[in-house]
N, C-alpha and C positions, 0 to 999 in steps of 0.2 A: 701344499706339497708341489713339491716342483715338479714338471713335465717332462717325461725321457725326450732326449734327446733325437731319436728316430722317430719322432712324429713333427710333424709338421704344423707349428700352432695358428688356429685361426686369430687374426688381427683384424681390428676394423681399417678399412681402404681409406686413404689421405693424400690428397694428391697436393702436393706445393709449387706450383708453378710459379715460383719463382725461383728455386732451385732449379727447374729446365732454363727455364732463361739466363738465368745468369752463368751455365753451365754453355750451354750455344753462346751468348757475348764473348765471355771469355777465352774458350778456345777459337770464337772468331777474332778476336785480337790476336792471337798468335800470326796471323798469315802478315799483316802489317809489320807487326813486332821484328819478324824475321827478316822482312825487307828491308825493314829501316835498320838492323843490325847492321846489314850490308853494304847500303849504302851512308850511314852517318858514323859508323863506328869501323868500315875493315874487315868486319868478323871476320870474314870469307877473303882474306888477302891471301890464302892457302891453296884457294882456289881459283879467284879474279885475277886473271892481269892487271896489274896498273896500264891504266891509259894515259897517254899524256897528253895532257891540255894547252890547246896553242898560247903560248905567251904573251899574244899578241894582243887576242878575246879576254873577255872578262864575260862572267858567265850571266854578271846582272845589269853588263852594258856600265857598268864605270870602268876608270879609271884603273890599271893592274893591283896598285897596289892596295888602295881602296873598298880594290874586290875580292882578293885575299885575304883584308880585314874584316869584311862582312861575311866572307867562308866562313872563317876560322869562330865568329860569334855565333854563327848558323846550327855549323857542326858541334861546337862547345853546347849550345841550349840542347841540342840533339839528343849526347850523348846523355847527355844531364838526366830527359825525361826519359830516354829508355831504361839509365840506371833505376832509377824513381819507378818503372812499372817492373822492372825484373824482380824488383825486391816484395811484390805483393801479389802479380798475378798466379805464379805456380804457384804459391802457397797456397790463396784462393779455390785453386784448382782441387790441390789434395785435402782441400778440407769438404769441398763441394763429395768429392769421392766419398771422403768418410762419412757424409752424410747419407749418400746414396746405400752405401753398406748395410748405416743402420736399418735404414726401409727394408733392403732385401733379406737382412738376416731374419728381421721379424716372423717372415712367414718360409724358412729355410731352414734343414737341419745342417748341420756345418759338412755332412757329407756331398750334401746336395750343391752346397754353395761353394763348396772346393771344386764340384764337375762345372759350376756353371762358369768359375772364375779361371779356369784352364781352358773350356769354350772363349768366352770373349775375352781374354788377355793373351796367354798365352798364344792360342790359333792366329790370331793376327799376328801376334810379334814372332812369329818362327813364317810368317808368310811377307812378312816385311821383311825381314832379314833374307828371307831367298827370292824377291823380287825387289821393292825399292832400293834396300840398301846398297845392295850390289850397282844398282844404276847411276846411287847416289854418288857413289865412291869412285866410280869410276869416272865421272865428271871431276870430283874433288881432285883425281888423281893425272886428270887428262888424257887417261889410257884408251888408245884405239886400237882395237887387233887388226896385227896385220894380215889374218883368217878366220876364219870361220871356226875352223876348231879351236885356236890358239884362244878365241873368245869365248867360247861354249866352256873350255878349261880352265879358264881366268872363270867363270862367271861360278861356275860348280866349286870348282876351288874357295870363292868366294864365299857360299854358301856353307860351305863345311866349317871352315872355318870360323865364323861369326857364331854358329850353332855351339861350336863346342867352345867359344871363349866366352858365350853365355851361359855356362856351367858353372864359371867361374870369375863370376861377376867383382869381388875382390881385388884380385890379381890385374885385370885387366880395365875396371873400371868402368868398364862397359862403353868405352870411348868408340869401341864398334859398333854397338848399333845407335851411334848419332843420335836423332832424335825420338830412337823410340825407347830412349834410357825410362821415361815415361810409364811408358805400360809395363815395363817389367818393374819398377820403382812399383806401381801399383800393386803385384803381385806377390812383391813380397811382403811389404805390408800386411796385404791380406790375408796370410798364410800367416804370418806369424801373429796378429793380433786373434785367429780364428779361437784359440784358447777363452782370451777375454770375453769374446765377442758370445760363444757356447753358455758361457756361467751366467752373462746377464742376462740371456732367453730364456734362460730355463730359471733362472731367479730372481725374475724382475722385482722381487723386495728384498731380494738380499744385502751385504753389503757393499759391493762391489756400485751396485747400482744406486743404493741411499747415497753413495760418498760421492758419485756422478752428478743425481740431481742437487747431495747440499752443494755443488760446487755454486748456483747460483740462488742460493738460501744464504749466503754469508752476506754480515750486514755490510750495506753502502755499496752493493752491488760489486765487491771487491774479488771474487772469483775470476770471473770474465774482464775483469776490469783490469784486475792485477797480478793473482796467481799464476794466471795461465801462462800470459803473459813473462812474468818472473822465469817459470818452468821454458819458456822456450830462449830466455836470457842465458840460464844456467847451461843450457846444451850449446850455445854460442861460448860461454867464457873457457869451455872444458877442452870442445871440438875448435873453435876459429882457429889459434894460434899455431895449430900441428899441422891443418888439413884446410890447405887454400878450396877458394870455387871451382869447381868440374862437372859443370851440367848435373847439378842433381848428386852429385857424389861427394867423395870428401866433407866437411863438414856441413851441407846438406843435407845431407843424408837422415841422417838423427832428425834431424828440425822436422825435412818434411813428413817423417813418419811422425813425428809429434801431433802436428796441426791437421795428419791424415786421423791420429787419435783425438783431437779434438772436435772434427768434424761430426764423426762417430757421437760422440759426447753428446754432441747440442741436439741430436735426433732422440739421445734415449732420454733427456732430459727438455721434451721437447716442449712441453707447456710451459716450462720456469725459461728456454730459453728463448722461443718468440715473444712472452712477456717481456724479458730481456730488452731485448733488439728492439720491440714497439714501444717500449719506453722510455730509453735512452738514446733513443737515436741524436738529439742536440747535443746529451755530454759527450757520446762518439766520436760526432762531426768534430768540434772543438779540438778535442784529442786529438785527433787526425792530423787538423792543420799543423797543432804544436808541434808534432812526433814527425811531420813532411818537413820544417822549418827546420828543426836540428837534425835530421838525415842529409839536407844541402849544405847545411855547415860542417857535420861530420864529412861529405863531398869536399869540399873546400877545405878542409885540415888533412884529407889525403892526398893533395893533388900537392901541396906544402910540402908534406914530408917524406911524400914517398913510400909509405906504410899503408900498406893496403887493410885499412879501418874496416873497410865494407869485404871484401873480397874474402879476407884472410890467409894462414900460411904466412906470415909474418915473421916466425921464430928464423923462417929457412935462410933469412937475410939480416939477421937482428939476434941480437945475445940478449935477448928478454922472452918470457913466458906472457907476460904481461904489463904496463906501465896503466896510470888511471885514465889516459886517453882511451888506449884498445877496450878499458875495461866498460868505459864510457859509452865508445862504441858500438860493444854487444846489445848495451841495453839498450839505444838508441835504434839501433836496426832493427832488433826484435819487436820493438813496441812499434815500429814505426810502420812493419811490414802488418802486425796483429792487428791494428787499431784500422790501416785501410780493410781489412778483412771485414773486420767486423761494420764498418762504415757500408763495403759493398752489400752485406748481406741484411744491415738494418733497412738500407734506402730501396733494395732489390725486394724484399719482404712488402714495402709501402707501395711499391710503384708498377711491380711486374708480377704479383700474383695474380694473375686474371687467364684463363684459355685461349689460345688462341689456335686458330685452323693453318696455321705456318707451322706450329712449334714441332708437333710431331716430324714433320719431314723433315727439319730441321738439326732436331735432334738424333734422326740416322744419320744424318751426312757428317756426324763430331771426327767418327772415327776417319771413315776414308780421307776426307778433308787433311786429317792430318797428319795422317800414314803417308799420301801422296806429295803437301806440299813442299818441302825442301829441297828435292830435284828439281822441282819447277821454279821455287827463288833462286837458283842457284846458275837455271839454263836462262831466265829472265833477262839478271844484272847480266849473265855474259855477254848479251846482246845489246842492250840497251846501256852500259855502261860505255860502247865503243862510240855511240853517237856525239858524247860533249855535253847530251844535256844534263840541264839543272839537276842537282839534287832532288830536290820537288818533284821535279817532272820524272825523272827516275821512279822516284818511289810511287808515284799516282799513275804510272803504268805499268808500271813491274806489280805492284796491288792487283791491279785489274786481271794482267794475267794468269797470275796464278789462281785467283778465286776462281775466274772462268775456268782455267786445265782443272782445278777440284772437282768443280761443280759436274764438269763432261766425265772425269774418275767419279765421280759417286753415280752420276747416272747411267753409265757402262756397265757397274759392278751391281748394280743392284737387284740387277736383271733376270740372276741366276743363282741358286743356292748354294752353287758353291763359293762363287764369287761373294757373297753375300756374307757366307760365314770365315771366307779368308782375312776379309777387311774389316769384320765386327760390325753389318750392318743388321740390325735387328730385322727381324721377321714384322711385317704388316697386323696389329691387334686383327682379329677376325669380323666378319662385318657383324656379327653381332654384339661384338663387343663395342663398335663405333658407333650404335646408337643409343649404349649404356647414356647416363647422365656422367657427365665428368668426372663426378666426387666420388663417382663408385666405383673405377679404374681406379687395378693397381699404381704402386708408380713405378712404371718399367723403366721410366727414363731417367730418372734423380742422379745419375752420374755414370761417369764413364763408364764404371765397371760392373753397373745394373744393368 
């Protein structure tokens, strides 16, 4: 007999740390990621002046024109690997999420986990939206008041307005709240899979959850291997062609809420899926390299024709739905971004499950870290792009930067409970809980949105 719903079931405590770690890596790669968009790709030409470079100099001591050709190879590998990590780290992400979900529903009734998922998402992202972004945009925009009121009224104005065109996430795409398209991407999710999520707590034999764990009961390991995979192909062939990339939107969108459900998956099938991952980790790897090798030649067959393979939105400049290139390319991308996924969490499973007395702090600073840092990539490159230097040298001190203005934002904010629950920093376990044994801690920290 299944268990009502308004009780709260007891679970036995499991803690995965390497799900924390690779949950801190990863959004620690964001803060570089961002920079190096900046400086190797332009993102931010919207916002950066171009500087212009004496014609005279050559940035790596040859020759002008020699040093223009060693740019242009520099920034060509540049953009190369940042396209190469965009395609797997948010994914990564949402599926880390989903994994954390699974932990927290366990011991949750979906009433409970609706308050707590409005606490840590939502309260941040309506506290970013009426502090950072407004600061953010107003860099983007270069607007300085020429008052005091005139800015108090730009800043409120500001704030109103992003509030109410997150109502309406659709229409507007959410191109307003820049990069915290994130945490509200997490929130819906949440909210709408809460359905799923009810039936298999209360009927962990039902079928809902036998068709979850047979996914990795199919012979030759072909679930994880290749359904899944398939299934996020299919939302590629359906969405690419209509709905270009937009930070997480357009056909995004679907994918990531896919692999946010398959996150989810690999917790509630969690015994068939660490045997999984500890077992396959060589076929993975292999996989990996193939599905990396034809992702830079699908690269290289866009850069040819012009058809954005990767990106998508295709149709908008083209009188085709599809040809077998694009078709090619779906499944190319999809396996390509799946197979690093699963590569990071076979190799993260062997190498980083262990305790460590950093993680915890670590793991509060996810949110602030990255509610704050985009104003500060943004005030970074403004300064440091006027000097001439190297690209390198740009990016390895505009890094520095920002990590340090994070680091001084998380320890400002940590301070005080209000501040604390604005930016999503968890509350301190209690000290009796800190000299539990490891294994008998919940796991509060498993993802973002635990």
């Amino acid at each position: 007999m299944s268990a009502p719903d308004d009780e709260a079931q007891p679970v036995k405590r499991e803690r995965r740390y390497d799900v924390d770690w690779l949950r801190v890596i990863l959004f620690g790669l964001l803060l570089p990621f961002h920079v190096a968009i900046g400086v190797y790709v332009d993102a931010y030409d919207f916002v950066l002046p171009d500087y212009e470079v004496d014609e005279d100099k050559s940035r790596d001591g040859l020759d002008q024109e020699a040093g223009e050709d060693a740019a242009n190879v520099y920034t060509s590998l540049g953009t190369g690997v940042l396209g190469w990590m965009h395609e797997w780290r948010i994914a990564a992400l949402f599926m880390i999420s989903g994994m954390g979900t699974a932990f927290a529903f366990k011991r949750r009734t979906w009433k409970i986990f609706l308050k707590e998922r409005t606490k840590r998402l939502l309260v941040p992202m309506i506290a970013g939206i009426w502090t950072i972004t407004p600061i953010t945009w107003m860099i983007v925009l270069r607007y300085f008041p020429g008052s005091i009121l005139e800015g108090m009224a730009a800043f409120l104005g500001f704030g109103i307005v992003m509030t109410f065109m997150m109502i309406i996430p659709l229409l507007c795409r959410l191109l307003a709240l820049g990069h915290l398209w994130f945490i509200w991407s997490l929130l819906q999710y949440s909210i709408l899979l809460i359905p799923i999520f009810s039936i298999v707590r209360n009927n962990p034999d039902g079928r809902i959850s036998r068709a979850i764990k047979g996914v990795f009961q199919l012979p030759f390991r072909m679930g994880p291997l290749l359904i899944l995979p398939l299934i996020l192909t299919i939302s590629d062939l359906l969405f690419k062609p209509l709905l270009g990339e937009a930070i997480g939107f357009g056909y995004e969108w679907p994918w990531y809420l896919l692999t946010f459900l398959f996150g989810y998956m690999f917790i509630i099938a969690k015994d068939q899926y660490f045997e999984f991952i500890d077992n396959s980790r060589i076929q993975i790897s292999i996989a990996t390299v193939i599905f990396t090798i034809a992702f830079f030649w699908i690269r290289v067959e866009e850069e040819k024709t012009g058809i954005p393979y990767i990106g998508g939105g295709w149709i908008e400049n083209n009188n085709f739905y599809h040809t077998n290139m694009t078709i090619i390319s779906c499944f190319v991308t999809s396996f390509h971004a799946w197979f690093w996924c699963l590569a990071i969490f076979s190799w993260g499973a062997f190498l980083l499950n262990r305790p460590s007395s950093y993680l915890a702090y670590l793991n509060r600073g996810v949110y602030p870290f990255y509610i704050i840092h985009q104003p500060l990539v943004y005030i970074s490159l403004f300064f440091l792009l006027k000097g001439g230097y190297s690209n390198m040298t740009v990016f390895l001190l505009a890094t520095a930067m920002v990590v340090s203005g994070c680091w001084v934002f998380f320890e400002a904010m940590k301070r005080n409970w209000i501040t604390r629950m604005m930016y999503g920093i968890k509350e301190r376990p209690k000290k009796v809980e800190q000299v539990q044994d490891a294994t008998e801690k919940p796991p509060e920290n498993n993802s973002l949105i635990d």
